[in-house]
N, C-alpha and C positions, 0 to 999 in steps of 0.2 A: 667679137664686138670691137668695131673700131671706137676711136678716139678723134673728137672737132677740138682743136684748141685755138683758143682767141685771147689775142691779148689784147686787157687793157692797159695802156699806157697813160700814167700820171704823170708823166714828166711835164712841168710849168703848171700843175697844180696846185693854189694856195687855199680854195676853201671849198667849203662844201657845194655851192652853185657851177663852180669848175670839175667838180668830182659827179654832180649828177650831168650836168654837162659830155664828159668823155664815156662815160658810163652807157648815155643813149646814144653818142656817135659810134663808140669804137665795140661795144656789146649790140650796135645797130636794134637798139628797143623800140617799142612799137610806140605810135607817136601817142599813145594815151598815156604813157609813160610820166608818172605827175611830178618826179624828182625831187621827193621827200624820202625820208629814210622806210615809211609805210607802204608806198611804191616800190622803190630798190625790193625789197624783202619781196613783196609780193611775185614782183615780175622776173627774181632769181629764182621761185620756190612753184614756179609756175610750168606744169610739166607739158601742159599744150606749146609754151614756146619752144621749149628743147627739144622735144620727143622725136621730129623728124615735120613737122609740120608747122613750124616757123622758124626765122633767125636763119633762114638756109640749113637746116641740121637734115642731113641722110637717116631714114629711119634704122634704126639699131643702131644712133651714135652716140655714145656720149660726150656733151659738151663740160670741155676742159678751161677757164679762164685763166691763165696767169696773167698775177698783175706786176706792173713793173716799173721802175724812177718811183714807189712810193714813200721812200723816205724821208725828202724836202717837207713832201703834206705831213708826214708822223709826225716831223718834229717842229712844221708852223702849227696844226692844229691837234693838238696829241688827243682832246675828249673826240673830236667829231671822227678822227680816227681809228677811235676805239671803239664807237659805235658804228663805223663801215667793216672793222673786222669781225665784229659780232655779227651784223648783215651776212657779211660774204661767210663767214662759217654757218650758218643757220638755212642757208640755201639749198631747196631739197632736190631744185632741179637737174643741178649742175654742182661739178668741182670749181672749188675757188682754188688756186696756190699764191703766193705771194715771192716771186721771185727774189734771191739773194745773190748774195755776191756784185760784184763791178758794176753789173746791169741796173743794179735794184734803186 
């Protein structure tokens, strides 16, 4: 089994309309995509988008996100933050990682 990885990138993220924002650009979400945190969950936990048959994914891949520059947003919005990593850990479709180091 290969591996799709996609990054999203938060870098000049300061709140949560910015975060569902790069979320549907740079996760490329399908335009029904309502960009509340009930959305995000949905459409991460959603295995017809990953499976091979939206989002561009090759069938037999698994999609990989790492996210990355999130630490500006961690520390302007730490609650709305902490309910995106609850999001992205709770997502059945796909891996979330949350990139560290220099990058992060």
């Amino acid at each position: 089994m290969t591996a799709r990885v996609v990054t999203l990138d938060l870098d000049g993220v300061t709140d949560k309309a910015g975060l569902m924002d790069r979320c549907a650009r740079d996760l490329r979400l399908p335009d029904w995509f309502g960009r509340n945190w009930d959305a995000l969950a949905d459409v991460l936990s959603d295995p017809d988008l990953w499976s091979g048959d939206g989002v561009g994914v090759g069938v037999g891949e698994e999609t990989v996100v790492v996210v990355r520059h999130w630490n500006r947003y961690a520390e302007a919005r730490p609650q709305e933050w902490a309910t995106a990593r609850e999001v992205f850990s709770e997502a059945s479709a796909l891996t979330v990682a949350l990139a560290l180091g220099a990058s992060s």
